[in-house]
C-alpha positions as CSV (number, residue, x, y, z in Angstrom):
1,X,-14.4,1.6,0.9
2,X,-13.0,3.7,4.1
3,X,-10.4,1.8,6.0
4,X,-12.9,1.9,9.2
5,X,-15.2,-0.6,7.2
6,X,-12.3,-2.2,5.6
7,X,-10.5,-2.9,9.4
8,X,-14.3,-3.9,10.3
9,X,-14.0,-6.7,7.7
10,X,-10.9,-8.2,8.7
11,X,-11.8,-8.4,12.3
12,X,-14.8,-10.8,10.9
13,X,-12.1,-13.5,10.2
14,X,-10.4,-15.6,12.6
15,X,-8.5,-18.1,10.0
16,X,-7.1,-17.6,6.3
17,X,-5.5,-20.3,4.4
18,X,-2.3,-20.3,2.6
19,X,-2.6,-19.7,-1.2
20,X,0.0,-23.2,-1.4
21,X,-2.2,-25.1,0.7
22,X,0.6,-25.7,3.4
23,X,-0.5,-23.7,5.9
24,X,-3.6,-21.9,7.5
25,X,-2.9,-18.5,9.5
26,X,-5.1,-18.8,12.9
27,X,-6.1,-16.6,15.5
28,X,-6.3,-13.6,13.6
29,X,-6.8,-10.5,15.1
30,X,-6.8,-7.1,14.7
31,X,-5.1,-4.7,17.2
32,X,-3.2,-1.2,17.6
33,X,-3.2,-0.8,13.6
34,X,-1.9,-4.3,12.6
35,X,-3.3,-7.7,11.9
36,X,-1.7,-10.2,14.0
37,X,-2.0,-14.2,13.2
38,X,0.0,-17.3,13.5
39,X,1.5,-19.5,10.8
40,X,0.3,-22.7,12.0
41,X,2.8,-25.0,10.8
42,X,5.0,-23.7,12.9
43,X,3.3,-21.5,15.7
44,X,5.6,-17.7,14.0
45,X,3.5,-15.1,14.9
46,X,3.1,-12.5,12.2
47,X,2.0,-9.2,12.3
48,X,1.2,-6.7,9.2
49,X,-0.1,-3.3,9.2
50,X,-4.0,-2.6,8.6
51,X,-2.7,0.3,5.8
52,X,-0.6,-1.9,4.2
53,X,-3.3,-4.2,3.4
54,X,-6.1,-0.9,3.0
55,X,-3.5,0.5,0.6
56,X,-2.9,-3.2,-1.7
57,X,-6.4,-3.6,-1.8
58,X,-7.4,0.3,-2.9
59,X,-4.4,0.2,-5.7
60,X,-3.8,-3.2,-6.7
61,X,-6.9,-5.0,-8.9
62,X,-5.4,-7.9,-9.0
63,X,-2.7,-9.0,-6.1
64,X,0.0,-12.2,-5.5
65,X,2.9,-12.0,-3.4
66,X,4.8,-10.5,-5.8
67,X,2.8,-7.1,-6.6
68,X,1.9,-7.3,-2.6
69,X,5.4,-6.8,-2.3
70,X,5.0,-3.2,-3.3
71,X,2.4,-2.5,-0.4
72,X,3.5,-4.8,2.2
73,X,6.7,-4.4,4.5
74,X,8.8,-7.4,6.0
75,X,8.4,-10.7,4.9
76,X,4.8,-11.3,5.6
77,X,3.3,-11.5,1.5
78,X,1.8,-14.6,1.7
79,X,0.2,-14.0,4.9
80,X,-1.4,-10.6,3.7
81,X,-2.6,-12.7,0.5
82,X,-3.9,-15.3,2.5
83,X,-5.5,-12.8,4.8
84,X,-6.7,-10.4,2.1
85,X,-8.3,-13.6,0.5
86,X,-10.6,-14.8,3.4
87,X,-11.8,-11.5,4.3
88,X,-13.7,-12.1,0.7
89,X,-11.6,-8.6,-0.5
90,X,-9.8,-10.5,-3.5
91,X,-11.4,-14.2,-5.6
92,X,-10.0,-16.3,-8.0
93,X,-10.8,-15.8,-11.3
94,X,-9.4,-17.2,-14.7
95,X,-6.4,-18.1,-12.4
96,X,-6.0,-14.9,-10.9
97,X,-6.6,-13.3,-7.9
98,X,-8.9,-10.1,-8.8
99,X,-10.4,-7.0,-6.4
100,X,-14.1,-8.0,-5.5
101,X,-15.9,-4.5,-5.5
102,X,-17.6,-3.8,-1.7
């Protein structure tokens, strides 16, 4: 997958649910290289850059926040896995969360 189609995909979601359950991000968006949402239990905005997230998803077959905390900078690894999650680029399966091949 280029990162053109893979920046395509994440602009088709708008909300991602926390992994936990105890949050959702909202009003995602991408902009000027960098996803932007907001954790909506308590209005942060976050913001994590598009190659971070291309480059987790073309190396890492499967992903948590630990291992996304080889690709991802800043404190923002449950919101890439949440995000990474609803734009259908990662499922659960046998408990973990594997690459989905697009």
């Amino acid at each position: 997958m280029e990162i053109k189609n893979f920046t395509k995909q994440l602009k088709s979601i708008s909300e991602a649910p926390s992994v936990s359950g105890n949050t959702v991000y909202e009003k995602i968006t991408v902009s000027h290289e960098k996803v932007y949402c907001t954790r909506k239990s308590t209005g942060k905005e976050v913001s994590i850059l598009v190659e971070e997230l291309f480059n987790a998803y073309y190396k890492a077959t499967e992903i948590n926040t630990t291992i996304l905390r080889d690709y991802i900078t800043g404190r923002t690894f449950s919101p890439a896995l949440a995000i990474l999650l609803a734009a259908g680029f990662y499922e659960k399966r046998d408990g973990k969360y594997l690459k989905v091949k697009l």
